[in-house]
N, C-alpha and C positions, 0 to 999 in steps of 0.2 A: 504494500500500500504506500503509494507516494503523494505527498502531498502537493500540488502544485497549482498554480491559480486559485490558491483562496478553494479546491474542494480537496477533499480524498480520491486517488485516479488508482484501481485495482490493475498491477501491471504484471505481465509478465516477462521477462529476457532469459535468452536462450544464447547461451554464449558459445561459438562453437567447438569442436572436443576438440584433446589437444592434436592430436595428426591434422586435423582441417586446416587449424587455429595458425599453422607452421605456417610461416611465411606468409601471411594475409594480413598483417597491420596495417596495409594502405585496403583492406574491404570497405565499402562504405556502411553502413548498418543500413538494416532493412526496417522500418517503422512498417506493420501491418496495419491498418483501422478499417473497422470495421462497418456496417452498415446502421442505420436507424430504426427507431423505435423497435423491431422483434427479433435485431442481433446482438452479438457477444462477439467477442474476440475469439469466443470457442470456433467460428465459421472459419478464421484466420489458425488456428491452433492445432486442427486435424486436419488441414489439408497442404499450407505451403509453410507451417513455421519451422519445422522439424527439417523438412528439405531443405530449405536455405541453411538453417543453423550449421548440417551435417557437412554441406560444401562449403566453408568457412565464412560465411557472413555471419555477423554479429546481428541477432534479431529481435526485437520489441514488437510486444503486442499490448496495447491494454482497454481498457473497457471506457468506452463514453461516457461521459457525464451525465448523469442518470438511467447508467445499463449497468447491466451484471451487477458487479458487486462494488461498484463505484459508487461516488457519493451522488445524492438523486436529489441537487437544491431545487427550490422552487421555480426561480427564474433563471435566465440567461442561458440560454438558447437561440441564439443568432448566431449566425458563421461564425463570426468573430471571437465569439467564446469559445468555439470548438480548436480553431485555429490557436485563440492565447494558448488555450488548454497545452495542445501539441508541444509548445515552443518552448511553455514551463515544464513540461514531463521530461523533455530533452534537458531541459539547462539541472533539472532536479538529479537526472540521471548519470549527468556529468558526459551526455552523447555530444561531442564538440566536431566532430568530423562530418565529413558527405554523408550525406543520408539517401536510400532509396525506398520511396512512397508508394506501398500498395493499399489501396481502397476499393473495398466492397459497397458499390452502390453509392451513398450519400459520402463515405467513406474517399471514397474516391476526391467528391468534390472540396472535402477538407485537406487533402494531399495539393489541390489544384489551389485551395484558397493560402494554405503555408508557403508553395512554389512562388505563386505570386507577392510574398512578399520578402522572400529572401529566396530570390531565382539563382545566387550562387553557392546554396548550399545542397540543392537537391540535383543529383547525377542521373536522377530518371524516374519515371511514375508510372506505375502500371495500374490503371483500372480498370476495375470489374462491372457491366454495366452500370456505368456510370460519367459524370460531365463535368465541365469545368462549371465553376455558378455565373451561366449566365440566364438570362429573362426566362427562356424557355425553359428549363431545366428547370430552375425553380419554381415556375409555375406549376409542373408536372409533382414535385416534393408539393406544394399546399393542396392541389388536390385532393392526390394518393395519402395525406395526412388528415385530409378533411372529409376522406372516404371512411377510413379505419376508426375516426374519432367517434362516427355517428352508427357504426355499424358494431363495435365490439360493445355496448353498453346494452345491444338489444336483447331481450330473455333467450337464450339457448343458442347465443351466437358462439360462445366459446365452444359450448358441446358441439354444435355442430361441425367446427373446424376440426376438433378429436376425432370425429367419426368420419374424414372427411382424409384427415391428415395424421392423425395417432396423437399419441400421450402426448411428446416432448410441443410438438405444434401450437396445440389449447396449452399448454404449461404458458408459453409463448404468448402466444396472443394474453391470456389471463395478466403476465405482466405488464406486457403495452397498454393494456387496459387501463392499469393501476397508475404506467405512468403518465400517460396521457391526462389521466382525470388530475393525478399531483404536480402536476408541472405546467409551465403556461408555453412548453415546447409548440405545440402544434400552432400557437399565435404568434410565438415570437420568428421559429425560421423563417419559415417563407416572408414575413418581415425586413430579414436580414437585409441591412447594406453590403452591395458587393464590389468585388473590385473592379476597376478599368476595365474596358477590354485590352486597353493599350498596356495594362498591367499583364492581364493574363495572356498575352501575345508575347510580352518580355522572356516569358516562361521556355527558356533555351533548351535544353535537358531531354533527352529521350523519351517517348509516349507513347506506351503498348495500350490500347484500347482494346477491350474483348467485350464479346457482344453477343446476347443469345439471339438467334433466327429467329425466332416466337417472338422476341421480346421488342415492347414499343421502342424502348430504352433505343434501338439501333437504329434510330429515325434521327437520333442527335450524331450519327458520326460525321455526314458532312460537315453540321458546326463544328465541331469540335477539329475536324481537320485545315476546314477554313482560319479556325485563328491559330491552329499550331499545326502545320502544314508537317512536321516532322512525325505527326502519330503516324504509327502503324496500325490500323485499325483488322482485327479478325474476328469474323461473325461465326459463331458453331451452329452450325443446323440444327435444327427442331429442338433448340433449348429455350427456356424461357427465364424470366430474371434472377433463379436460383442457380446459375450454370457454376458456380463456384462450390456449391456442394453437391449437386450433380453429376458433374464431368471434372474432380480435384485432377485425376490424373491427365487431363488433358489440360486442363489449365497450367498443370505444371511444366509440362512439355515447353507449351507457347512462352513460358514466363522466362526460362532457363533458358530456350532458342534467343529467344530476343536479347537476354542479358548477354551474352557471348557474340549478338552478332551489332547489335546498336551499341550495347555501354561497353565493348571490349574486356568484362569480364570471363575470366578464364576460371571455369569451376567445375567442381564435379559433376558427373550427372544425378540427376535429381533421383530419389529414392521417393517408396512406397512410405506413406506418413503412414 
């Protein structure tokens, strides 16, 4: 438990063994974050943190500001918190080197909102359906927030999603529930002030985009390549916005490809989490 920005931030780091660990002091570390309202950094944990760790990257994972087992204040829920959050977790941790940014879904867009404002510390960012926060992308998070808000309160909406999706699912949604109704999250993001595009354009650094077939999500890669013309954008067929626990083993493929062929890391091959 680290404390950082005024909350408690449930972390985890995974340092890699020592045969990896030989000869990687120039690794950059890997920040994982995760998705909104119904993830944990566990979506990050059983599928690429072990892998990175094992091929000598130095890896962080931890839980959002009112997820998991994080501290869950009332307010402050705008990009901007998400993003302080990040930058105190790092200075807390004592992470002072290059960093590389993986983001699940919203996860993603706080990797894009940190990049943007310290574009010389971040070496590459890979997201997982997900965008950098512009107008449209946002819009699509107060929806998709305004959907969940009105819909998990109704009588036997949890049971349904159990019967629908099993135990751990309703476990899920049960808690989005909880924090939805204790937190002024679903008013405050989509709220959010963002940055530039002439900021988020600034953003140098390598950009692996992945993107489920199914998923509306892959209707934003043109933007997103239009202001960072260096993404590599890959679509997986017939996945839909879950493709990170879906398809771990093929996202890890893409992930590990990309880091050896854009960021000139040289690493092992990736292992079964």
């Amino acid at each position: 438990m680290v404390r950082a920005n005024g909350i408690t931030l449930h972390t985890q780091r995974l340092d890699p063994p020592g045969p990896a660990a030989a000869g990687r002091t120039g690794a950059p570390t890997a920040v994982l974050i995760h998705g909104m309202a119904s993830d944990t950094m566990a979506s990050w944990y059983f599928t690429l943190a072990e892998p990175l760790s094992r091929a000598g990257v130095p890896t962080v994972l931890y839980d959002l500001r009112g997820h998991g087992r994080s501290e869950r204040p009332a307010t402050g829920y705008a990009l901007d918190d998400f993003v302080d959050d990040l930058a105190a977790l790092l200075t807390g941790l004592d992470v002072t080197g290059p960093l590389l940014l993986l983001g699940n879904s919203f996860g993603g867009t706080i990797a894009f909102g940190y990049a943007a404002r310290h574009p010389g510390r971040v070496v590459g960012i890979v997201a997982v359906e997900s965008a950098p926060p512009v107008p449209e992308w946002m819009r699509r998070v107060r929806e998709r927030l305004a959907r969940v808000a009105a819909r998990l309160p109704r009588d036997g909406a949890v049971t349904e999603i159990g019967a629908r999706r099993g135990r751990v699912a309703a476990q899920r949604a049960a808690e989005t529930q909880r924090m939805l109704a204790d937190t002024s999250l679903a008013r405050e993001l989509p709220a959010s002030p963002l940055p530039t595009a002439e900021a988020l354009a600034a953003i140098g650094c390598p950009v692996l985009c992945l993107y489920g077939g199914d998923s509306a999500v892959v209707e934003l890669a043109p933007t997103v390549c239009g202001l960072l013309p260096q993404t590599r954008v890959t679509v997986l067929p017939d996945q839909k916005h879950t493709v990170l626990i879906d398809r771990p083993e093929d996202v890890r493929r893409l992930v590990f490809a990309w880091l050896a062929e854009d960021c000139s890391l040289d690493l092992a091959q990736p292992t079964t989490a």
